[in-house]
Residue, then its C-alpha position, 0 to 999 in steps of 0.5 A: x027705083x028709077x030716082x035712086x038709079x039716077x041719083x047713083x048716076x049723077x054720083x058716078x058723073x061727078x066723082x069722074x069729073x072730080x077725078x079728070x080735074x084732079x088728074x089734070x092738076x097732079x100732072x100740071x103740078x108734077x111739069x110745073x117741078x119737072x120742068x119749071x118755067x124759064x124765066x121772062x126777058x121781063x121777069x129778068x131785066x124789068x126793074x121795079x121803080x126807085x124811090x123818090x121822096x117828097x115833101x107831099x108823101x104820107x098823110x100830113x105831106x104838103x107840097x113843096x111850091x118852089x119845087x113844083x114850080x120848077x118842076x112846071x118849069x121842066x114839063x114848059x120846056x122839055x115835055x109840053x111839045x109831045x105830052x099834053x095837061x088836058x085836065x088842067x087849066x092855066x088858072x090852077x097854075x096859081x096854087x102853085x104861087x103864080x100870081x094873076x099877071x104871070x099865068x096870064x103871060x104864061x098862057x098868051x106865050x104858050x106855044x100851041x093855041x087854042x083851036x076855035x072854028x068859025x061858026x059861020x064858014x065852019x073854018x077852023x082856027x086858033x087864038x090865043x090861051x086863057x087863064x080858064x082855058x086848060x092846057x091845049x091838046x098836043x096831036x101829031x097828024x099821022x100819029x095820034x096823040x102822045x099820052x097825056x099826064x094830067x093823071x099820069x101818077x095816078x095811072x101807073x104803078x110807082x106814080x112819082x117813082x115810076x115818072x122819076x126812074x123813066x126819065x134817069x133810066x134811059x143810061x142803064x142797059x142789060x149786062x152782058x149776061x141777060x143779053x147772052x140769055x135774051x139775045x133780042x136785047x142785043x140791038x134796041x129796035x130802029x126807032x125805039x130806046x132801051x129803059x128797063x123802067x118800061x113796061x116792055x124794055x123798049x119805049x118810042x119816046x127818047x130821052x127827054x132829059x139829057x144834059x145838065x141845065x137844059x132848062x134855068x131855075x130861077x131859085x138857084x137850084x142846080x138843073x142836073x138831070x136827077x133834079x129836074x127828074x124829081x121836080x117834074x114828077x112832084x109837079x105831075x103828082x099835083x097835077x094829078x090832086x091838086x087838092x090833096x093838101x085841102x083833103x088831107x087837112x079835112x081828113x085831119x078834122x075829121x079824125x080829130x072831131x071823131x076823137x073828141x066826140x068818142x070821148x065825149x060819147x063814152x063819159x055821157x055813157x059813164x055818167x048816165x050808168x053810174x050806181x046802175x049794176x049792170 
């Protein structure tokens, strides 16, 4: 008698819990259609990245080495004052079509050194880059160190689209109506700039791109702000996979090994089962 009236107990305990949550969620349902969410300063004014084409998109993509080197020329100039390629070394810079000479010079001439500290006094120092050293570090006492876009492609959705629209977005600004619903888009804080590609709509880093031939290609390419926009980010996607021709003609090899040995595999099978019923 005891089990069964423990049982009916047990029962009646979980149809009320079951009832509460079914309650709970018909009342939510019924706010949620009565009274629907407003739409976010994010939701509203947040826009996703634009497309940006390049040779080193898709499966058989190849990179475009007049390109990424102009797009190393951008990131020497304009970016490599505040932001760091700390998973790179000068030596990589030959994929790119550097010869040894000119990543030695590029690595002497860098502007920030190499720290060393003297093992006898302890005292910190610099010396000169190497082409086995990777990019030094960029750090500003006080503030800490900006991000560091050795993996920036790969870390933030849109990659080299997300790079690409960040830099040419800084001119776009809320219309009249989205400031009227978000009036705290009014006046961009002290300190911050506007860029509707940001996470938060408002980003510390000013424009780094912000006149025509800010920097000289020596290809005779145009040095607009949508040019140089696109080469730096076709250089920080292969920064971030160096190796992704490499992989991508493994990948290839495989695919194609697979093939051929399916097709070998099927007609041994035909050929061992022939004039067998089954």
């Amino acid at each position: 008698m005891l089990p069964l009236f423990m049982r009916s107990i047990k029962f009646l305990i979980g149809l009320a819990f079951v009832g509460v949550l079914a309650i709970a969620f018909i009342g939510t349902l019924v706010t949620r259609i009565q009274e629907p969410p407003q739409p976010t300063a994010e939701e509203e004014i947040h826009r996703h990245p634009r497309e940006l084409r390049l040779a080193s998109d898709g499966p058989f993509g190849r990179f475009d080495e007049q390109q990424l080197q102009r797009g190393f020329l951008v990131y020497e100039k304009v970016c490599s004052t505040c932001h760091s390629l700390s998973l790179v070394s000068f030596r990589n810079l030959a994929d790119l079509g550097y010869n040894e000479a000119e990543i030695k010079k590029i690595a002497k001439d860098w502007a920030i050194k190499q720290p060393v500290q003297d093992p006898k006094s302890g005292v910190w120092g610099e010396r000169d880059n190497l082409p086995s050293d990777r990019f030094p570090r960029v750090f500003y006492p006080g503030t800490g160190t900006p991000p560091d876009l050795s993996l920036i492609t790969k870390a933030r959705h849109g990659g080299a689209s997300y790079v690409y629209s960040l830099l040419t977005g800084y001119n776009e600004k809320p219309t009249a109506e989205q400031i009227k619903q978000f009036p705290e888009f009014a006046k961009t804080p002290e300190g911050m700039h506007f860029n509707p590609y940001f996470a938060n709509l408002n980003i510390a880093m000013p424009p780094p791109l912000t006149t025509e031939n800010q920097v000289t290609y020596t290809d005779g390419t145009r040095a607009t702000v949508d040019q140089m926009a696109q080469d730096v980010a076709a250089f920080l996607v292969w920064t971030a996979e160096p190796t992704m021709q490499s992989r991508h003609r493994a990948g290839v090899a495989v695919i194609a090994f697979l093939l051929i040995a399916t097709g070998l595999a099927y007609g041994a099978y035909l050929t061992v089962w022939r004039g067998v019923k089954h």
